[in-house]
N, C-alpha and C positions, 0 to 999 in steps of 0.2 A: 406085256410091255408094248409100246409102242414109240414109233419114231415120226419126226417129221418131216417132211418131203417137199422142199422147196422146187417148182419147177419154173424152167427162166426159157428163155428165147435167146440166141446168139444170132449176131448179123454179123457180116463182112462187107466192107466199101468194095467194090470194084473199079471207084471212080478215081476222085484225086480229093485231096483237102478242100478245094475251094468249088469243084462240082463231083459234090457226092452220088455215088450210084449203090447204095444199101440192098443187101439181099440174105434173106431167112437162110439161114444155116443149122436151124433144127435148134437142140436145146438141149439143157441137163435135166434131173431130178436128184437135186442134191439131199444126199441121206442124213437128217441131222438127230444123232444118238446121244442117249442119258439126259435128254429133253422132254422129262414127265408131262403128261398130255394134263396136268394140273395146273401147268402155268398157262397164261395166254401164249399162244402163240403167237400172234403179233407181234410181242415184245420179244422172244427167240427167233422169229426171224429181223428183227430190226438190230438186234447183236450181232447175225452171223450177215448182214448184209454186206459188211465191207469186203468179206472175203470173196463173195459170190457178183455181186453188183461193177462192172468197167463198163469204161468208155473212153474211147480217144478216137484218132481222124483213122481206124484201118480196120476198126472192131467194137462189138458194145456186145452186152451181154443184160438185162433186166430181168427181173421176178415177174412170174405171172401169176403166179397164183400157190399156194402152200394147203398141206392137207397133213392131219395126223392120220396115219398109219399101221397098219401091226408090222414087228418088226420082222417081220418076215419080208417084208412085203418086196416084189419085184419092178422093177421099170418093163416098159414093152422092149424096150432097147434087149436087156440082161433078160427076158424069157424067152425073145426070139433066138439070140445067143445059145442055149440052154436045149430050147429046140432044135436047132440046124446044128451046132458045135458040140454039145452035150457037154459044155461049162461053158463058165464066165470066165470071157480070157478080158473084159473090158468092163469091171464093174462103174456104176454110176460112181461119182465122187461121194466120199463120206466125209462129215464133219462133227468131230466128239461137242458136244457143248463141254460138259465137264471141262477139258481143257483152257477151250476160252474161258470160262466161270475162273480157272485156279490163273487164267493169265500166262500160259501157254501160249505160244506162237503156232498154230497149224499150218 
């Protein structure tokens, strides 16, 4: 099996609406499961985008980049975790496709 792994950038204004001052605040690796690595991916991540994709004047969040995966598979976030805590007390976000496919709200 395998899963898909959207990873995004999140920013934060420290400025104001009208003089923005924008600063990298790291990012997700959203986990997206029952997403058969037989479809393009492209298209699963263009469905799950609305839920992962913001933006307004205090905060933005974009896709950089997406990869299939085994489902196993860990963030550095959740290994580090794993390593120094010996669990994941903060898993990456998961998102079922299935769900959205049956029209499901996540």
């Amino acid at each position: 099996m395998t899963i898909l792994v959207i990873r995004t950038q999140y920013l934060e204004n420290y400025g104001t609406a009208e003089d923005p001052y924008w600063k990298n605040k790291g990012g997700y690796e959203y986990k997206v499961t029952n997403a058969q690595a037989t479809k393009h991916g492209s298209e699963v991540v263009a469905k799950v985008q609305s839920l992962i994709v913001k933006k307004n004047d205090f905060q933005e969040e974009y896709i950089v980049d997406w990869s299939w995966e085994n489902d196993d598979y860990l963030s550095w976030f959740e290994k580090s975790q794993l390593e120094y805590d010996g669990s994941i007390a903060y898993p990456e976000p998961t998102i079922d496709y299935n769900e959205l496919s049956e029209g499901v709200k996540v």
